[in-house]
C-alpha positions as CSV (number, residue, x, y, z in Angstrom):
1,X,104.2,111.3,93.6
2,X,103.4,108.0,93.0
3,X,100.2,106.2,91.5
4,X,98.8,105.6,95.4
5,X,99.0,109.3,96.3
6,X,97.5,110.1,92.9
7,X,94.4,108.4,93.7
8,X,94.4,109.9,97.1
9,X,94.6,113.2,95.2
10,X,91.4,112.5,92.7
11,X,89.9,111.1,95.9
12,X,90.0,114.2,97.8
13,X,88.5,116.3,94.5
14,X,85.9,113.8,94.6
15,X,82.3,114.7,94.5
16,X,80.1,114.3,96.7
17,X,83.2,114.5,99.0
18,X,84.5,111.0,100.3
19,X,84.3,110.9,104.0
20,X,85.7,107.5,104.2
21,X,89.5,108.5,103.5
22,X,92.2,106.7,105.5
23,X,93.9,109.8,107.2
24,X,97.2,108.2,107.2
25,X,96.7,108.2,103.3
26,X,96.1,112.1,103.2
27,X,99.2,112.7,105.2
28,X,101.1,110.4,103.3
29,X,100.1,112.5,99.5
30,X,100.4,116.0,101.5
31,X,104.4,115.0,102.8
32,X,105.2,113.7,98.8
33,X,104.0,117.6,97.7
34,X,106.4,118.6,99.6
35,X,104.2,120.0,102.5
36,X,106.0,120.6,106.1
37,X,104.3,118.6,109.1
38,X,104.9,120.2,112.4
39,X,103.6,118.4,115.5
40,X,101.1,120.0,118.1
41,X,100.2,119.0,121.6
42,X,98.0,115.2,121.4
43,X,96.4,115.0,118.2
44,X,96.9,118.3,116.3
45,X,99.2,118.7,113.4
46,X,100.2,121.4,110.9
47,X,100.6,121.1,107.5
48,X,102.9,124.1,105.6
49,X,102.1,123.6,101.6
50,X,103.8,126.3,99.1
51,X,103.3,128.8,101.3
52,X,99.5,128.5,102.9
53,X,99.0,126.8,106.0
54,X,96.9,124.4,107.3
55,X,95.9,123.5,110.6
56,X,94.2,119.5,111.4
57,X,93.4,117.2,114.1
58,X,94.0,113.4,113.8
59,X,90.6,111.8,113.9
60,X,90.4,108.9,116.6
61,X,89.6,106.5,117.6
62,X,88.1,105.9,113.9
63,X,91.3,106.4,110.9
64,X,88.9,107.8,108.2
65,X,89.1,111.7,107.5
66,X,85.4,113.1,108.1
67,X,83.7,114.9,105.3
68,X,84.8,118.7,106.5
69,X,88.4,117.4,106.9
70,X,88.4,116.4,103.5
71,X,87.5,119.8,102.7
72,X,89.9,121.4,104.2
73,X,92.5,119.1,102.5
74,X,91.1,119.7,99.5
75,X,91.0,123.9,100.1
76,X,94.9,123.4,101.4
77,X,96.1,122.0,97.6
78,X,93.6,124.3,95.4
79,X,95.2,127.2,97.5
80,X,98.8,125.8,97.1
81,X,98.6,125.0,93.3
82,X,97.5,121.2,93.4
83,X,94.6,119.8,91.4
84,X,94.1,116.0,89.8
């Protein structure tokens, strides 16, 4: 993991939550844990972390992660062992 994906990391754990987070950036931190990304039909995508799974779909047209997204991210690494 490098320093970018660390700061995507204590982003995520933020509070208040950060609902401006590149998405591309999230995927990017989740595939250096080590998570599994299986493609869905158009915009969905499934992310397979130490065992827990995680279900998303790309936002669009905008590339920032809403707030609940972020959430979920966030839920996805507690679950899986990850914390900043």
């Amino acid at each position: 993991m490098n320093s970018t994906h660390r700061k995507t990391l204590e982003a995520i754990f933020a509070t208040p939550v950060n609902g401006n987070l590149p998405w591309r950036k999230i995927e990017a931190l989740l595939l250096a844990l080590g998570a599994d990304k299986h493609e869905g039909s158009g915009s969905a995508v499934t992310f397979f972390l130490n065992g827990q799974r995680a279900d998303f779909h790309r936002p669009h047209p905008q590339k920032e992660a809403l707030k609940y997204r972020v959430k979920a991210v966030r839920e996805l690494l507690e679950h899986a062992g990850f914390k900043p």
